[in-house]
C-alpha positions as CSV (number, residue, x, y, z in Angstrom):
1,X,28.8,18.1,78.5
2,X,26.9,15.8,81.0
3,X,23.2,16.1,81.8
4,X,24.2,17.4,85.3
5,X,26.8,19.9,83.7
6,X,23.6,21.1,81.2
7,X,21.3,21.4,84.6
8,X,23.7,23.2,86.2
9,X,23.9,25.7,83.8
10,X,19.8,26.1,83.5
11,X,19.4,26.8,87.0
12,X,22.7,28.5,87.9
13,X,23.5,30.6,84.6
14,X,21.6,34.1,85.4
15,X,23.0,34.2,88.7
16,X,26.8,33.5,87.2
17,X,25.8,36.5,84.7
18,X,25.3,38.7,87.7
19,X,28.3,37.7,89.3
20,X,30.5,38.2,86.4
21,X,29.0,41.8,85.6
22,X,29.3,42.7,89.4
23,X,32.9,41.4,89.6
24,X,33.9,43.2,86.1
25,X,32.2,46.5,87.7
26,X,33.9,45.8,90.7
27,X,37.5,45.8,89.1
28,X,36.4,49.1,86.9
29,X,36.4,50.9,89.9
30,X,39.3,49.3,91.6
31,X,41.3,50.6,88.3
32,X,39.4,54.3,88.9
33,X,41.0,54.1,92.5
34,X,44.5,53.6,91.6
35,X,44.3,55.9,88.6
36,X,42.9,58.9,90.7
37,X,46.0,60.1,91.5
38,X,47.0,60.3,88.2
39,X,43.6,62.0,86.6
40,X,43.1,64.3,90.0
41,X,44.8,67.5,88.4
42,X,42.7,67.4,85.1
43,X,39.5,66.9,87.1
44,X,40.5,70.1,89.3
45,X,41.6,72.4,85.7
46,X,38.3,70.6,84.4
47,X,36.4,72.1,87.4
48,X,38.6,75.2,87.6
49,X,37.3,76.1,83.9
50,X,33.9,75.1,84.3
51,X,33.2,76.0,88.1
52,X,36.3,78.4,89.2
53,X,34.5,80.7,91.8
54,X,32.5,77.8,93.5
55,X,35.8,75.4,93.4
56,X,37.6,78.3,95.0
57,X,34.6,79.2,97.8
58,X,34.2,75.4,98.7
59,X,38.0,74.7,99.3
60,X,39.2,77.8,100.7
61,X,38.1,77.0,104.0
62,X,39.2,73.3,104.0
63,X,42.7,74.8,102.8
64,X,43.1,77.5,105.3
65,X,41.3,74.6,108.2
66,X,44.1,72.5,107.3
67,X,47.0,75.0,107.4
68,X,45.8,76.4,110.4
69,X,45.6,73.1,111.9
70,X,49.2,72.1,110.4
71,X,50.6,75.1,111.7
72,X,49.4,74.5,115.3
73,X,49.9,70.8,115.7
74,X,53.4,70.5,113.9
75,X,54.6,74.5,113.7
76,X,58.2,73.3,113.4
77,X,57.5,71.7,110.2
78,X,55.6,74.6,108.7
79,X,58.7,76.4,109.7
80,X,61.6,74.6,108.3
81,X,59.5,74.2,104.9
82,X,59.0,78.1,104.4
83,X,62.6,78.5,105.7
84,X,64.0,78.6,102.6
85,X,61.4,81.2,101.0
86,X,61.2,83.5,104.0
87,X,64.8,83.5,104.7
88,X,65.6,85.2,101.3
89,X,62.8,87.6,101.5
90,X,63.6,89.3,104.0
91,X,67.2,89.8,103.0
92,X,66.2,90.9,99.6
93,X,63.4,93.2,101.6
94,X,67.0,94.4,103.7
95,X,68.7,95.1,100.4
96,X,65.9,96.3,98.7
97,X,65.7,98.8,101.7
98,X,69.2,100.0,101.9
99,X,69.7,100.1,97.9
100,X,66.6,102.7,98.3
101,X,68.4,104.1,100.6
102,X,71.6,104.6,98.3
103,X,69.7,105.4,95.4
104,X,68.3,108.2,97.1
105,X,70.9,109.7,98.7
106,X,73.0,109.0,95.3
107,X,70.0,111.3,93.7
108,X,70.5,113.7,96.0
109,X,74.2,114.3,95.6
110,X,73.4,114.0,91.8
111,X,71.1,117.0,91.6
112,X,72.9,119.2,94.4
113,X,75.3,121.2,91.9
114,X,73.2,121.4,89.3
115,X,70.6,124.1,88.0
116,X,68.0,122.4,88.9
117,X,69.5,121.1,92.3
118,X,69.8,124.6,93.3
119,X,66.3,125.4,92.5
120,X,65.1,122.6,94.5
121,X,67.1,123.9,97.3
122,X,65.9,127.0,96.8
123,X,62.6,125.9,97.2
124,X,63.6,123.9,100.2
125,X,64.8,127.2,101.7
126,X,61.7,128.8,100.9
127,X,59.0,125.9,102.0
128,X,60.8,124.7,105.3
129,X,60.8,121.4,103.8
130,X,64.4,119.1,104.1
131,X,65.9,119.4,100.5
132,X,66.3,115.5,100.5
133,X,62.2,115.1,100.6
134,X,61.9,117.7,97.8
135,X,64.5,115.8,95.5
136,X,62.3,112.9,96.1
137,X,59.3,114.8,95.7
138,X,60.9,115.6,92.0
139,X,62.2,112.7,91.2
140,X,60.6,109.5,92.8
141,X,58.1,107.6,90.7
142,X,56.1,104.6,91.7
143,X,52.9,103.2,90.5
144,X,50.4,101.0,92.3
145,X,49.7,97.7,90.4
146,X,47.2,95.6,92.8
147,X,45.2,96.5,95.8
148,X,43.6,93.6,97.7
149,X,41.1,93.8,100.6
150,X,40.6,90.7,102.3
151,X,38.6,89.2,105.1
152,X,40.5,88.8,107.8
153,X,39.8,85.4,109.4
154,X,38.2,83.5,106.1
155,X,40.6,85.3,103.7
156,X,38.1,86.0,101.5
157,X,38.3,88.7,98.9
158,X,36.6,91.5,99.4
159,X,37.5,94.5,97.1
160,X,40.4,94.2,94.9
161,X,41.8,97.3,92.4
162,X,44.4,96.5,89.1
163,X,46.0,99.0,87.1
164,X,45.1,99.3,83.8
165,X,46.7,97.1,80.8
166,X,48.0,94.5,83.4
167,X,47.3,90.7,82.7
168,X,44.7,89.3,85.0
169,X,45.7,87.6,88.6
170,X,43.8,85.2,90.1
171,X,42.7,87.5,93.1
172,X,41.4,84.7,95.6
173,X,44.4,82.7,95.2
174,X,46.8,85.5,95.9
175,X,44.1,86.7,99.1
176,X,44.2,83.2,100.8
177,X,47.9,82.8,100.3
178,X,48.3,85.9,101.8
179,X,46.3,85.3,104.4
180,X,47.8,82.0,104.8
181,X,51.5,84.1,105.4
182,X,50.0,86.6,107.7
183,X,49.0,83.5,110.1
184,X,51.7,82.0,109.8
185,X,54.0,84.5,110.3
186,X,52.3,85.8,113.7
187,X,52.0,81.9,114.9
188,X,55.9,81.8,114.3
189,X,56.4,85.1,116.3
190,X,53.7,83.6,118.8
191,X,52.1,87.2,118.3
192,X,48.4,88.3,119.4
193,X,46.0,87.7,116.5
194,X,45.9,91.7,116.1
195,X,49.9,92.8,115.7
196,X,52.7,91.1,114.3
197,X,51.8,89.7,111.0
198,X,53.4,90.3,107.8
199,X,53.6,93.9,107.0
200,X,55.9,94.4,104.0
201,X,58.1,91.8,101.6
202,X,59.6,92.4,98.2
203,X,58.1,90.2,95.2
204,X,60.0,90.6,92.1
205,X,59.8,94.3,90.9
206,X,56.9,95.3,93.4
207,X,56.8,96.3,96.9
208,X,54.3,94.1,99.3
209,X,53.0,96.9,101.7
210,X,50.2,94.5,104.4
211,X,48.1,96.9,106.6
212,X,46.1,95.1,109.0
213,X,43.0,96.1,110.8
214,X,40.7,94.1,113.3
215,X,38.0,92.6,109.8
216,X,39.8,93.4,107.4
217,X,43.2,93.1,105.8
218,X,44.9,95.5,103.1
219,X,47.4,94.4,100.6
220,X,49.1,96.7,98.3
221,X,51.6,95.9,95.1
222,X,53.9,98.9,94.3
223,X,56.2,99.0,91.6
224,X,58.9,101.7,92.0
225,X,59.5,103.9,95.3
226,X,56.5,105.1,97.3
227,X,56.8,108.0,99.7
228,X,55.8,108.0,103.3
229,X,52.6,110.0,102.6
230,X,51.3,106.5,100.5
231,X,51.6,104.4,103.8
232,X,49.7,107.0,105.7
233,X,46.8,107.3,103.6
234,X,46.5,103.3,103.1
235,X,45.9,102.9,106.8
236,X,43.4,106.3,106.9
237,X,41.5,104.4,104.2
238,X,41.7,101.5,106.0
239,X,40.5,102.9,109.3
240,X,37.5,104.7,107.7
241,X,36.2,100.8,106.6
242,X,36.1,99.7,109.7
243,X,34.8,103.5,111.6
244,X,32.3,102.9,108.6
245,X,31.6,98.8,109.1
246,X,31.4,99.7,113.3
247,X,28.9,102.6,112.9
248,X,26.3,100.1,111.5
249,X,23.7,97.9,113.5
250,X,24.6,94.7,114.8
251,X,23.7,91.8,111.8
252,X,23.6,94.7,109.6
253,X,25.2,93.9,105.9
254,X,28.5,96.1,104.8
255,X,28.6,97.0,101.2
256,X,33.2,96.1,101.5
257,X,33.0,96.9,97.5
258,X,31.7,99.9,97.3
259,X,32.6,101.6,100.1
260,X,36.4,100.6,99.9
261,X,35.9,102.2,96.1
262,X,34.6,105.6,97.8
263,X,38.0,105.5,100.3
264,X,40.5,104.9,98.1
265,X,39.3,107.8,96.5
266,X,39.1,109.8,99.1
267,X,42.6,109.0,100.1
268,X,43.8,110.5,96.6
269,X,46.5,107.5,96.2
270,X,47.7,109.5,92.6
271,X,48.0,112.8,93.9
272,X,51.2,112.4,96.1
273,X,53.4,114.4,93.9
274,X,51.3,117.3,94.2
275,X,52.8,120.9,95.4
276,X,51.8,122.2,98.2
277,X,51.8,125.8,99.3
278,X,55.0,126.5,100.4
279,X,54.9,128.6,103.0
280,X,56.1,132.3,103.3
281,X,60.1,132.6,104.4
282,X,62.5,135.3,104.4
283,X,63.9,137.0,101.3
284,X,67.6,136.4,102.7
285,X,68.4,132.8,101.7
286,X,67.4,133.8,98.0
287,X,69.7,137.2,98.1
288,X,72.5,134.8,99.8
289,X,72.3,132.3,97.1
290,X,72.6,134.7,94.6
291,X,75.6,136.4,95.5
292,X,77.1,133.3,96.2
293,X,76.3,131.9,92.6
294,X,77.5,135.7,91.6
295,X,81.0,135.3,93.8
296,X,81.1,131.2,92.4
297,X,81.0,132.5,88.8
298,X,83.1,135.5,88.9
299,X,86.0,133.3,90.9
300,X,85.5,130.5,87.9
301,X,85.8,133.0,85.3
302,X,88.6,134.1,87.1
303,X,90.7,131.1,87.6
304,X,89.9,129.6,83.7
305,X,91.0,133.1,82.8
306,X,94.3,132.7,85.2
307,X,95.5,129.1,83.9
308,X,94.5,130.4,80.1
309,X,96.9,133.2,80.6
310,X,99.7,130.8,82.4
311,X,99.3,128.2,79.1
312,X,100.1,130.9,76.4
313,X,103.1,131.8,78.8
314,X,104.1,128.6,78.9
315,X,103.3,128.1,75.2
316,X,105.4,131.5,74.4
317,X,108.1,130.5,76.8
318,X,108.9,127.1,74.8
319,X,108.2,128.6,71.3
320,X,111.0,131.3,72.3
321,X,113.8,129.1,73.6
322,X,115.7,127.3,70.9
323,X,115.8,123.6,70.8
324,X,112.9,123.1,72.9
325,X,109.2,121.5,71.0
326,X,106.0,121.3,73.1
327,X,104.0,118.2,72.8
328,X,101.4,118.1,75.4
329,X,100.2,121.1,78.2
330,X,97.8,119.8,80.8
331,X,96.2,121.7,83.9
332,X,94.7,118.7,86.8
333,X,96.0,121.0,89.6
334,X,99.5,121.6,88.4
335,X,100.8,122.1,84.8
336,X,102.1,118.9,83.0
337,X,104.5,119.7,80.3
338,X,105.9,117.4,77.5
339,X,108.2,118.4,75.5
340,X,111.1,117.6,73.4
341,X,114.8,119.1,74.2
342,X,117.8,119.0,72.8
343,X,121.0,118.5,75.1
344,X,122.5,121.8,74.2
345,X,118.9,123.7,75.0
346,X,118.3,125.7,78.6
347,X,117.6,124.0,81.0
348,X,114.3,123.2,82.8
349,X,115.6,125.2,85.7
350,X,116.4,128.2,83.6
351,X,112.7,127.7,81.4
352,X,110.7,127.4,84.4
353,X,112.6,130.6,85.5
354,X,110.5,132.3,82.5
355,X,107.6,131.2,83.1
356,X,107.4,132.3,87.2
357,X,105.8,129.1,88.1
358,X,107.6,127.0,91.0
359,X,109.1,123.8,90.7
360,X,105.8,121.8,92.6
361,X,103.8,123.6,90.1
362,X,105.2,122.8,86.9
363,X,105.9,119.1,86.3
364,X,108.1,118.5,82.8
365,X,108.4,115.6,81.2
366,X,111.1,115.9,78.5
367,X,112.6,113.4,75.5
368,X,115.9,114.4,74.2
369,X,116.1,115.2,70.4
370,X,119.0,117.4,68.5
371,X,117.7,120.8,67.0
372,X,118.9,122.1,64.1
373,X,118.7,125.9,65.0
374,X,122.0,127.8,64.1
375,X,122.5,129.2,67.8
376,X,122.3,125.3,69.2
377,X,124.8,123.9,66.7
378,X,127.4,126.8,67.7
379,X,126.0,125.7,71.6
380,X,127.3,122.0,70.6
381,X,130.6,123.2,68.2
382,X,131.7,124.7,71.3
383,X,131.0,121.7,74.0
384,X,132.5,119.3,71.6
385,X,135.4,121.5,70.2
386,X,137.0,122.4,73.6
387,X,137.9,126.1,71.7
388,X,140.4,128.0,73.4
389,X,139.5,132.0,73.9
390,X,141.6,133.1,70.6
391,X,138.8,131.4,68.4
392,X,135.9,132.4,67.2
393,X,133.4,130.4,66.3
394,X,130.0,131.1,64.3
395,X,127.6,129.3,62.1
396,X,125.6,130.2,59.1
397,X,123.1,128.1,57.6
398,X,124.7,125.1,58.9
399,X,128.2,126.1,58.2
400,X,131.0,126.4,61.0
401,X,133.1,129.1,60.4
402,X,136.1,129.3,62.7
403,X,138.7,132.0,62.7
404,X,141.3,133.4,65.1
405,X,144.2,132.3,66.2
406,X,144.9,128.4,68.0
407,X,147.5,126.1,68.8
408,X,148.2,123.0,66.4
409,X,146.4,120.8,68.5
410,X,143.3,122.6,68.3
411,X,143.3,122.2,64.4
412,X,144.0,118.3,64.5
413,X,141.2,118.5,67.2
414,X,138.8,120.6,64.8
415,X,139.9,117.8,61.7
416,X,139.1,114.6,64.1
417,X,136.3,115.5,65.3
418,X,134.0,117.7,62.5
419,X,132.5,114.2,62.1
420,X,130.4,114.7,65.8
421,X,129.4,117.9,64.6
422,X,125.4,116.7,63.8
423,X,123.5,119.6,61.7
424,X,127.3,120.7,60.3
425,X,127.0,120.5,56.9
426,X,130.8,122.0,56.4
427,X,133.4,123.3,58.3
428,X,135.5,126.7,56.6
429,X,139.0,127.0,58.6
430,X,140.1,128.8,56.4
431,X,140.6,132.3,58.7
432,X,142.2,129.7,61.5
433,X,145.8,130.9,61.9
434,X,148.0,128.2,63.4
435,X,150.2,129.7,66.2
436,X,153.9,128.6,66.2
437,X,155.2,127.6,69.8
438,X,158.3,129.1,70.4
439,X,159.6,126.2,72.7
440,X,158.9,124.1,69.4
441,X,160.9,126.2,66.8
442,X,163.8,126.7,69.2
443,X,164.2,123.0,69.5
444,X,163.7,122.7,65.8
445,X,166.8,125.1,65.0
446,X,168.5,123.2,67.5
447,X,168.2,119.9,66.0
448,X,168.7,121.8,62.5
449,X,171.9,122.6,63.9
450,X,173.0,119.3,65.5
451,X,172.1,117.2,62.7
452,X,174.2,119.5,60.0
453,X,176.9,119.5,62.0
454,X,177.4,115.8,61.8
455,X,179.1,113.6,59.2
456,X,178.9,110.2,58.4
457,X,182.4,109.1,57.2
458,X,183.9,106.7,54.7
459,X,186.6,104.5,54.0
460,X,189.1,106.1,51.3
461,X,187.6,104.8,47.9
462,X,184.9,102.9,50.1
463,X,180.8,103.5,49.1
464,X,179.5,101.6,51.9
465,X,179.3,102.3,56.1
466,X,181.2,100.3,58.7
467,X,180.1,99.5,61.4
468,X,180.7,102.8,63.7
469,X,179.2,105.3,61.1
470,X,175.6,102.4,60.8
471,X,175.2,103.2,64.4
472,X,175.4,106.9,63.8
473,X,173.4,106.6,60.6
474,X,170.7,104.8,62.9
475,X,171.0,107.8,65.5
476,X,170.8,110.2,62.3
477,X,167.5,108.6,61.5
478,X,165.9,109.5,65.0
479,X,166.8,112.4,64.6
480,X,165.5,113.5,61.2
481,X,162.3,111.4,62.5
482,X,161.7,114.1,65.5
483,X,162.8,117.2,63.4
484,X,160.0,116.0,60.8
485,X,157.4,116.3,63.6
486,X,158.6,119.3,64.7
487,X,158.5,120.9,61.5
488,X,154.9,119.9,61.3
489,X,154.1,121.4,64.7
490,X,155.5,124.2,63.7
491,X,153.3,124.5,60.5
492,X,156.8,123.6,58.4
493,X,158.0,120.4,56.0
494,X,161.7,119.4,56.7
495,X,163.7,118.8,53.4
496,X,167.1,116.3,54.1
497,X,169.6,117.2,51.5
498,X,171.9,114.0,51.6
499,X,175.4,115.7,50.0
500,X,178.5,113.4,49.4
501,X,182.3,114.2,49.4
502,X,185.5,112.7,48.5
503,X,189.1,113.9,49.1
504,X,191.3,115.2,46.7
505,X,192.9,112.0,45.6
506,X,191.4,110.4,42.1
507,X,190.5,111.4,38.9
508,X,187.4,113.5,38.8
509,X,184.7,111.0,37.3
510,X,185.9,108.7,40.3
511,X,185.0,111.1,43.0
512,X,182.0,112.1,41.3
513,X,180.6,108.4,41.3
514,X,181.6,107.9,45.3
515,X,180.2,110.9,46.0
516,X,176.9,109.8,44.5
517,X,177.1,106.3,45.6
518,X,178.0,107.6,49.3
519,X,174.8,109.9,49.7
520,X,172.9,107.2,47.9
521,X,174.1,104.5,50.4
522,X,173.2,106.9,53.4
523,X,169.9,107.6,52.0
524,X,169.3,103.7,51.9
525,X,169.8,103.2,55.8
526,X,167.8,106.3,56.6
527,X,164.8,105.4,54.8
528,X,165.2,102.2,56.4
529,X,165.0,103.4,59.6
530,X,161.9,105.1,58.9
531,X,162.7,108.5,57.1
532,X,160.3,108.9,54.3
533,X,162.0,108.9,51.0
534,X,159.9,112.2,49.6
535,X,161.6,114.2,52.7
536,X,165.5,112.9,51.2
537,X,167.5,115.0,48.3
538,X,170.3,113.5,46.8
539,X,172.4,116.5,46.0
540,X,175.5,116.2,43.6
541,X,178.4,118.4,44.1
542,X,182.1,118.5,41.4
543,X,184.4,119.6,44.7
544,X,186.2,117.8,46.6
545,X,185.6,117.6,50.2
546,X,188.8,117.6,53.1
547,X,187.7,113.9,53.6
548,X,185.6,111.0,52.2
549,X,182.1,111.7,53.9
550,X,178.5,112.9,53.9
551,X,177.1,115.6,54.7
552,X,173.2,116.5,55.7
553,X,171.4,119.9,55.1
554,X,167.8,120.6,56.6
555,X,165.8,122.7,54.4
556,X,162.6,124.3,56.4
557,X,159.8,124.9,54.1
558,X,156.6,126.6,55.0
559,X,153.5,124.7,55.2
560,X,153.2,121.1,55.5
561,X,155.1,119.0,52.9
């Protein structure tokens, strides 16, 4: 360091002390400047908690200055920025209104046919009072949370009133906001200071009822649904402050506290739902009620009485009539039946013809099922057995028992088709006489006839058919073939007795074997041509016939072979 550098610093070295102290100090604050923004809202709680009421009392009027000022310099702005709050308040105020409006017409239809809807009507009769008022009367509860009364131009609070066990509200906040809505809301309007400020809005669960007057402002939070009477006695109170504040000297001070205390209780805000003397009216609308309830209850008894009697008809009606069940009976206005029936039951037209009811008044509703009562299986024997008027029919226990007198094809009908008989345990035909047709056994004597009267004929010493006697063998068989069915038709078997003959020419034990061997050889071609073997007899015979043939015999046996 040069002598000149150390001089400098002698004379010049408080001075650059100063300097440096006055430019940190300087900086300090510059940093407090830009960090104000930042440490602003702890300096206001800070204040808040230490100085509330005086923070509150020193900036309410620079608030509501500078609202008031904002609202009439730039209104449009104020507007569009409380657009989207008012907006919704007063549609949910609308809703609020009209779902009142519902609940208390729904109330009223609630309580109008019950007991004690008829008392209250009664005692609208009686009182001259509409019976809608005295179901609110009964029924409407409200409760009155906060009451604010608040200077009308500073928006200072004046009086305020909280219902017990509520959590504290910040009282001057809510007055100068309130205050700050009324203005704005009559500058929007362009109203006269006096009329057209905010009068009611809905905040959460409580109604905002605003009642104005020339000093003084009331504000009232009420939960629930207040009657008219409430509205009434808040501006009666309200008017009294200010009869009360006018009656006094010019300059004079106005005790707001404790004279708002002594009209609020003189108004009697709790003692809405109190009676009043109902006045005196005639006897008649009590004696008309009463024989109305009287002629109400004597034609209820009297219809439960009626469709009680028409279900145990009904009830008796099915539990009578075979192969019908009841499932389900139901009255909404006309009878519903469900029921189970079987297809051989009456039917619905003939059950509904029991029970007297017509057909819009009885509704069935039926699922098909087969009953095993002995008078429906004879019902369904008889549909599926076709039975001609000389049988009888009957069941007992589940066994058909038929007897009379029937054609053939009634019994092969009977055999084929016991099977559909469901509930039939057996069948006993055993009285069934099969009549013979007489058409039938003519023809069968007639075929008797034709087919004895043939031969077939030999060869002398030949065993064996030519030609001509295969063709009428082949013939023969037909024949035998239709006099077997007859026989059967005609409750018969038919027997073919196949005898052989030779002539006279021969020893003895010659003519015996062609005889044999003759019917033996006829028998062959027969039972080829579809003549059962058990229906042919080989019959021998020791005489000698006029020429070298064979001979058939039909035998007619009774019963079936």
């Amino acid at each position: 360091m040069t002598k000149l550098d150390q001089l400098r610093q002698l004379l010049l070295s408080p001075e650059q002390d100063d300097l440096r102290q006055q430019q940190a100090q300087i900086e300090t604050l510059q940093r407090a400047q830009r960090d104000l923004p930042q440490r602003l809202p702890e300096m206001l709680e800070a204040a808040q908690a230490q100085r509330g009421a005086a923070l509150q009392q020193a900036l309410a009027p620079v608030v509501a200055a500078a609202l008031s000022d904002a609202v009439r310099r730039d209104r449009h702005t104020i507007v569009d920025a409380l657009f989207p709050i008012i907006g919704p308040t007063i549609r949910k105020a609308i809703a609020e209104a009209l779902r009142g409006f519902v609940v208390d017409l729904n109330r009223a239809l609630d309580h109008s046919l019950t007991a004690r809807g008829l008392a209250w009507r009664l005692e609208s009769w009686r009182s001259g009072v509409p019976f809608a008022q005295v179901v609110m009367k009964h029924t409407l509860r409200y409760r009155i949370d906060h009451l604010f009364l608040i200077e009308r131009e500073s928006g200072l609070l004046l009086h305020r009133y909280s219902a017990p066990q509520l959590p504290d509200l910040d009282a001057d906040a809510i007055a100068g906001m309130l205050t700050a809505i009324g203005d704005f809301v009559r500058d929007s309007v362009q109203a006269a200071s006096s009329e057209g400020g905010l009068a009611s809005a809905t905040v959460g669960e409580h109604l905002l009822q605003v009642y104005e007057g020339p000093v003084a402002v009331l504000a009232c939070f009420v939960r629930g649904v207040p009657p008219l009477q409430l509205a009434e006695r808040l501006h009666s109170a309200l008017e009294q402050l200010h009869r009360e504040r006018d009656a006094l000297p010019d300059g004079a001070p106005f005790d707001w506290e404790t004279r708002a205390t002594q009209a609020l209780v003189v108004a009697d805000l709790n003692g809405l739902g109190a009676s009043q003397t109902a006045p005196t009216a005639a006897r008649w609308p009590l004696l008309l009620i009463s024989v109305l309830l009287v002629v109400l209850i004597c034609g209820w008894i009297w219809q439960r009485w009626q469709h009680q009697e028409q279900a145990t008809q009904l009830r008796q009606a099915i539990a009578a009539t075979p192969g019908w069940v009841l499932l389900d009976l139901r009255f909404d206005g006309v009878w519903h039946l469900r029921a189970l029936r079987d297809p051989d039951a009456p039917s619905i037209e003939q059950l509904r013809a029991q029970t007297g009811l017509a057909a819009e008044q009885l509704i069935f509703k039926t699922q098909p099922y087969l009953a095993l009562d002995d008078a429906l299986l004879l019902q369904r024997a008889k549909r599926i057995l076709t039975a001609p008027a000389e049988v009888q029919l009957r069941v007992a226990k589940g066994v058909l028992l038929v007897s009379g007198a029937a054609q053939r094809d009634f019994a092969q009908r009977l055999a084929s088709r016991a099977w559909a008989l469901t509930g039939i345990s057996k069948v006993d035909s055993s009285a069934l006489q099969i009549r013979v047709d007489a058409q039938q056994l003519a023809r069968l004597h007639a075929l008797k006839t034709q087919i004895e009267s043939q031969l077939m004929r030999f060869a002398r010493g030949a065993v064996q058919l030519d030609a001509g006697a295969q063709n009428m063998a082949i013939a023969l068989a037909a024949q035998l073939t239709e006099a077997i069915l007859l026989a059967e038709e005609c409750e018969m078997s038919a027997i073919f007795e196949l005898r052989g003959w030779s002539d006279d020419g021969g020893s003895a034990s010659l003519n015996a074997t062609l005889r044999a061997n003759r019917a033996q050889a006829l028998a062959g071609v027969l039972m080829t041509h579809s003549v059962p073997a058990n229906r042919i007899r080989i019959v021998s015979d020791e005489r000698d016939g006029e020429l070298p043939s064979v001979s058939v015999r039909v035998v007619l046996e009774q019963g079936h072979g």
